[in-house]
N, C-alpha and C positions, 0 to 999 in steps of 0.2 A: 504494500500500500504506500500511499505518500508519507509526510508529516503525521504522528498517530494523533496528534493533538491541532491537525491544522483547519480541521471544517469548522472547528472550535476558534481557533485565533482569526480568521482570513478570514475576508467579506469576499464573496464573490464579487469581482467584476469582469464586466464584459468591453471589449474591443467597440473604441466610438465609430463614430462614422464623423465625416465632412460635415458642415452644417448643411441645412439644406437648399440653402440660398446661392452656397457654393457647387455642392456638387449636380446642380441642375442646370448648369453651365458647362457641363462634359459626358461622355460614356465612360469615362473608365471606370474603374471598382472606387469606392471615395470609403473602405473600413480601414481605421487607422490601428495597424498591427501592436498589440501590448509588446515590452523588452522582454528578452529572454526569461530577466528572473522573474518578473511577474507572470509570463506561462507558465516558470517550475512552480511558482505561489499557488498559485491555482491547484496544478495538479497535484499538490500536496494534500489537498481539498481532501481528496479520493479518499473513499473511509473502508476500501478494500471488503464491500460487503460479503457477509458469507453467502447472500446469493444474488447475483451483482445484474441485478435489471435490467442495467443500463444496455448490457450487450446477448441478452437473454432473448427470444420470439418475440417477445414487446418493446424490445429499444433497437438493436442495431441490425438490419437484416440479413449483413453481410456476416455476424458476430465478432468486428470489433475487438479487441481480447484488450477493452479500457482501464481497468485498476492495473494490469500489465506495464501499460506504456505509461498511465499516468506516475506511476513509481520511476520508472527509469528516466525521467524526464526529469521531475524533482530530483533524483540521484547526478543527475548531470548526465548521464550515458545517453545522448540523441541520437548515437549512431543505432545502438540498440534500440531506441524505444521505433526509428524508422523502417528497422529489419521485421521489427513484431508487427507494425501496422501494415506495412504491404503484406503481409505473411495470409492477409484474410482480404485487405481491399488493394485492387490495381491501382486504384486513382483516387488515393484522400486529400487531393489537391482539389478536384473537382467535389466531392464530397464535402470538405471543408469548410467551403465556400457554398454550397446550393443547397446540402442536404437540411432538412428543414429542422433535424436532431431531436428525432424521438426516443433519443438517447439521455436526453436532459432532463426530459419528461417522466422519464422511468426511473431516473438516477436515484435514492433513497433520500437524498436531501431535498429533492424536490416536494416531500411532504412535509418544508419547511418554507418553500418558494426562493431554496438559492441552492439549487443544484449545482455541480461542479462544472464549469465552462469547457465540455467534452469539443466540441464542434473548435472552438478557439482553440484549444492545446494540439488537437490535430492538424488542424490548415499549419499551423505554427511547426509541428514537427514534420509534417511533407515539404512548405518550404525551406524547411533549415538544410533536407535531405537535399535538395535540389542546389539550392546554394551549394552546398557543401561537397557537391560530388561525388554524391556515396551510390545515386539515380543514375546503371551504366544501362547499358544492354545484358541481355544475359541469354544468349544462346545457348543452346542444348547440343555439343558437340555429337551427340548419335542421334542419327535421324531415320526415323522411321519407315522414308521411303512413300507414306500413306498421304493424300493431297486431299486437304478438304477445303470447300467456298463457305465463306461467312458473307451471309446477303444483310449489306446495312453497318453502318459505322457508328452507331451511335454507342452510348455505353454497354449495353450488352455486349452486341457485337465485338467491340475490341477490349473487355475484358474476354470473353471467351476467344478473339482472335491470341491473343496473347496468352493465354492458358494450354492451349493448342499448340502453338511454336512450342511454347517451353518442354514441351513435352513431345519435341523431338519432329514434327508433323510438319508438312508444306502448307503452311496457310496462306490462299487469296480470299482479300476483300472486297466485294464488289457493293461499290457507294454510286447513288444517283448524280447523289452531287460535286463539285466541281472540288471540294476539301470533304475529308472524315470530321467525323463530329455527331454528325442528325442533328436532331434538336437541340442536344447539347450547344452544337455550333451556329444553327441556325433558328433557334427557339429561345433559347436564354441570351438577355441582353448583357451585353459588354460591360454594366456596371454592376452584375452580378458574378460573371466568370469572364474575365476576359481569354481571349481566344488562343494565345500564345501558348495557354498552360496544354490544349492538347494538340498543339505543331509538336512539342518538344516530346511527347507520348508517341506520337506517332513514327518521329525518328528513331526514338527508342525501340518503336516496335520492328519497324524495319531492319533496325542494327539486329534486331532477332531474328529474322527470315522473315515476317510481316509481308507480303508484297498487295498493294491498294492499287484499288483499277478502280480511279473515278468514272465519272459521267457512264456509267453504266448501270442501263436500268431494266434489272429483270424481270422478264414478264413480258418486257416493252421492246427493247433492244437488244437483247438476249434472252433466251428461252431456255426457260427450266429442264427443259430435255436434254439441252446443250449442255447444262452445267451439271446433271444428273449422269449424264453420258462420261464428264471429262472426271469427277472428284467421285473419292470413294465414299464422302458423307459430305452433307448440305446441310448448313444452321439457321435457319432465316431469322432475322433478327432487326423487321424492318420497322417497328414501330406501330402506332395507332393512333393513324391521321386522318380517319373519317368524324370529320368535324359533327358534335349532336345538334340539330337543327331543329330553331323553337317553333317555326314555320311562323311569321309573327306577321301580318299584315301590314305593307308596305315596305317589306323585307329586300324590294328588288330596286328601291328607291337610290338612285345615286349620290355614295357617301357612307350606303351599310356595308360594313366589310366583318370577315370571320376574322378573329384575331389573329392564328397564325399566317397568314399570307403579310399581314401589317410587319409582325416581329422576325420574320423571313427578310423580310425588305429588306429594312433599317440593317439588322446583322450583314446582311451581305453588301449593302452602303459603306458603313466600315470598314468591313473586311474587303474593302476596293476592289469589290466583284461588278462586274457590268449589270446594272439596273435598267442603262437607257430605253431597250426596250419594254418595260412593264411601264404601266401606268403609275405613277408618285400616289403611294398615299404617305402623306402628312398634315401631322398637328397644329403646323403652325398656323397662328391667326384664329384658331376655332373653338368653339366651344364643343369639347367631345363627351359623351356618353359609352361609358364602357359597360356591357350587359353580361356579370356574372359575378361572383364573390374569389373564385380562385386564384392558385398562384399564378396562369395565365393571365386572368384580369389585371394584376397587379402589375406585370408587368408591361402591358399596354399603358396603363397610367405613368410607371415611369419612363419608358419611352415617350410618350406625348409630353407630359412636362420639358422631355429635355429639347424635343422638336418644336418649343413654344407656344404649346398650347394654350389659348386666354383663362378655361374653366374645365376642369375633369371631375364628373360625375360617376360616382358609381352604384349600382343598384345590384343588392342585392336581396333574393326571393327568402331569404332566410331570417328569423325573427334576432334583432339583438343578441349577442351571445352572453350569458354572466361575465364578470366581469373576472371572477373566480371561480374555480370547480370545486365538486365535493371530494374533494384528495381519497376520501374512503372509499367512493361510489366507485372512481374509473383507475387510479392508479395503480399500476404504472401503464398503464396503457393511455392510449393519445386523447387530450380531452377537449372538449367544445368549451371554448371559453374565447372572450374577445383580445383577440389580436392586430396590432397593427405595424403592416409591412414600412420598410424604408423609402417603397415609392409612397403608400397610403398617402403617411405623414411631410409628405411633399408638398401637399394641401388637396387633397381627394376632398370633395363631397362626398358622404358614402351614405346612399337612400336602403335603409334595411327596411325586410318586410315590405319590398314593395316589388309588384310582379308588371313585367313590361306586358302592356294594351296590344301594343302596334304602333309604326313608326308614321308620321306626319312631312306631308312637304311638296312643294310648290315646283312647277315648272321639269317635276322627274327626279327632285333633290332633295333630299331630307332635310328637314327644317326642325322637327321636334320629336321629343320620345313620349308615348301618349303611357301613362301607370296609374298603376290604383295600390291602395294597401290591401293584404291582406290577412286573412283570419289562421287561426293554429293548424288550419288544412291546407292555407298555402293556396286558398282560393280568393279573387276577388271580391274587397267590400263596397257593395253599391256606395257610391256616393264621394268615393274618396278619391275620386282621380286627380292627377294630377298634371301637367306636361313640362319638360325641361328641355330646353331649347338644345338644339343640336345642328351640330354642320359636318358631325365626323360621328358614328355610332361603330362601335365594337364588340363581336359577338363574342364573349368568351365561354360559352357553356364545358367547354371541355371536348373528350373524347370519345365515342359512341365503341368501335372497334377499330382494327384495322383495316385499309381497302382492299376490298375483295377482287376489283378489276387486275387482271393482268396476272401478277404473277401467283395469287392464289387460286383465282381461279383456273389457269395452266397446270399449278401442282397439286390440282382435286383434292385438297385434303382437307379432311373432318372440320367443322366450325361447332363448336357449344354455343350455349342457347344467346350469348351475347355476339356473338360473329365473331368472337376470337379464336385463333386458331387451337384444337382442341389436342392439350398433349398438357401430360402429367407431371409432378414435381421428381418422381421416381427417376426417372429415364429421357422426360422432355423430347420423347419420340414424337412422330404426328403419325397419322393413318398411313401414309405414303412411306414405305422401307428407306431405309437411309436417309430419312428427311427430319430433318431435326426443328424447332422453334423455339425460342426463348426471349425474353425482354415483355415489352407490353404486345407486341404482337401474339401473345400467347396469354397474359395476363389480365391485358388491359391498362390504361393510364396509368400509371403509378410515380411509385419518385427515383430517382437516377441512383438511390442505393438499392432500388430494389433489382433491379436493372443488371448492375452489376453484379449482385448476388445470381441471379438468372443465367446469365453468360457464364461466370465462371464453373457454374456446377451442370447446366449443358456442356460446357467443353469436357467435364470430367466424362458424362454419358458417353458424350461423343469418342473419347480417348475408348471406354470399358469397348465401346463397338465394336472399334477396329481392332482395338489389342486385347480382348478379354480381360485387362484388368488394366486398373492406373495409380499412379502415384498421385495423379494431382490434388489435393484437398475437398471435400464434401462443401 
């Protein structure tokens, strides 16, 4: 454990951020990193529980091995506490930084409301690892011989591509798009993860045997016969981008846009990819309405803030959350209580308990968001409508399943009752021999630890396939 007496001496604190007046004048990350000895402070926190939540089915998915690394951190040993953390996650840089740390939640202290700053002590000890050179390549001097395609770059993906190599195998990646990443790269804005953290992943991966075939879109431009023909196992691992659709009246009005194509954009803006031929959308000048309460919605808000936006609204169908939870009722598991993101607090309106009508507007243009409140069913209450003027509306409901056009439907394989592709935590097989799925294409939406947990224990299946048995980690 850390310090025996230090959840006792040590106040937790957390990692500021920029004000907001400043960092709404840039994309890049604005949290201003704690000094070294204040991350051992922290981790000294760690009260090495006898049965340690934090990293248990309710806190970390990947399992984390936190009292671990939080000891050897307080101890000074960082090389060690960065050998333990990648020993279970590929990428606690990207984790670090996005995962939303249901680790914190679980933590034992947090049935006091100052859990150990787990999320802070990691980003902290995968950058020191990076700085410090300890992050090489690590190829696997005997090789298998055995070639297998990972479809899709997003975290699943190249955790299991990378789990794969290690373990002696030809791995190709085959990405739609023009860099690795998915959503990762092209879904989360630049002031949440900036982009660099997985160029330098990817060259790593490569220094492994890795080899990436962008602009290749299976289904589309290659055919799953083709890539079933040439590899002796196929991981599809493309995500779940069929947007849910509230079918809202006046929905087709110029100015409604789904949020991911918006946060697609602006990512690839940055990332000084060619935009000219798509149509612009932005913030600037407008008053926008973002329609959904999630981590997507949020990040439309601080994207439009940063594209200067005059006003950003957001509405959410769900009632007020407490303000506190009952620590007895739901811990350690994730609890509904009110939270507010680093964009929210950027200056969001946020309309709770209120359910979008349909959209208003003049000339084929959206002019307003028509809403009502509603009752504990989530349905409208006569009388209470409302309208918020709008020149830019954002749909962020979230995500239904994955698209079925093209390459699932080419590789016929089984879908469960949500349109996800249907394959078990066991083996992560699909109906299709040798066909493998994992990430949310298989799960559904979820969050990028989950993701990574997904890829790395398909690749393990994938390894028992070909080899009848594997070294790689559960």
């Amino acid at each position: 454990m850390g310090k025996v007496t230090g959840f006792l001496e040590i106040d937790r604190r957390e990692a500021k951020y920029q004000p907001a007046s400043d960092r709404i004048r840039h994309f890049r990350e604005f949290t201003l990193p704690l000094p070294d000895a204040e991350v051992a402070n922290q981790a000294s926190r760690c009260m090495d529980c006898g049965i340690p939540f934090c990293h248990g089915p309710n806190g970390c998915p990947v399992h984390n091995q936190i009292p671990d690394w939080n000891d050897l951190v307080y101890s000074g040993n960082w090389e060690e506490a960065a050998r333990n953390l990648h020993s279970t996650n590929n990428f606690p840089e990207f984790t670090g930084r996005i995962c939303p740390a249901p680790c914190e939640e679980a933590c034992t202290l947090n049935l006091e409301d100052v859990p150990v700053t787990i999320k802070t002590v990691e980003q902290a000890i995968a950058d020191k690892a990076w700085k410090s050179g300890w992050i090489k390549p690590e190829p696997n001097p005997h090789k298998t011989g055995k070639k297998v395609a990972v479809v899709g770059s997003g975290p699943a993906g190249l955790a299991a591509a990378q789990q794969l190599a290690r373990a002696g195998h030809d791995v190709h990646v085959f990405e739609r798009e023009p860099k690795a990443g998915g959503l990762l790269r092209y879904g989360i804005p630049d002031f949440k993860m900036e982009k660099h953290y997985i160029d330098r992943r990817v060259a790593q991966m490569e220094g492994e045997g890795v080899t990436f075939h962008y602009g290749v879109h299976v289904g589309v431009t290659k055919s799953v016969e083709e890539l079933m023909a040439s590899f002796e196992a196929v991981l599809m691992c493309g995500g779940a981008e069929h947007p849910r659709d509230p079918r809202l009246p006046g929905q087709e009005l110029e100015g409604v846009q789904y949020a991911m194509p918006y946060l697609v954009q602006q990512n690839r803006r940055i990332g000084h990819e060619d935009v000219s031929r798509e149509q612009p959308i932005l913030a600037a000048g407008k008053h926008v309405v973002v329609i959904g309460g999630g981590d997507t919605a949020s990040d439309c808000v601080g994207t439009a803030f940063r594209q200067g936006a005059l006003s950003v609204h957001q509405l959410d169908i769900r009632p007020v959350p407490p303000m506190k939870e009952d620590k007895l009722a739901v811990w350690p598991y994730w609890p509904t209580k009110f939270r507010t993101s680093s964009s929210q607090a950027e200056g969001a309106e946020r309309e709770f308990a209120a359910a979008t009508l349909g959209l208003e507007g003049k000339k084929g243009r959206v002019t307003a968001v028509r809403c009502a409140r509603v009752d504990n069913k989530r349905q409208p209450i006569p009388g209470t409508d409302f309208l918020l003027k709008a020149d830019l509306v954002f749909i962020a409901l979230g995500f239904s399943h994955p698209v079925h056009q093209g390459m699932l439907e080419e590789a016929g394989v089984s879908l469960d009752g949500r349109g996800n592709i249907s394959a078990n935590e066991d083996d992560y097989a699909t109906s299709v021999p040798k066909l493998f799925a994992a990430g949310d294409m298989r799960r559904g939406q979820s969050l990028v630890v989950w993701a990574i947990r997904e890829g790395r224990q398909a690749a393990r299946s994938v390894d028992m396939f070909l080899m009848g048995a594997s070294v790689l980690p559960r």
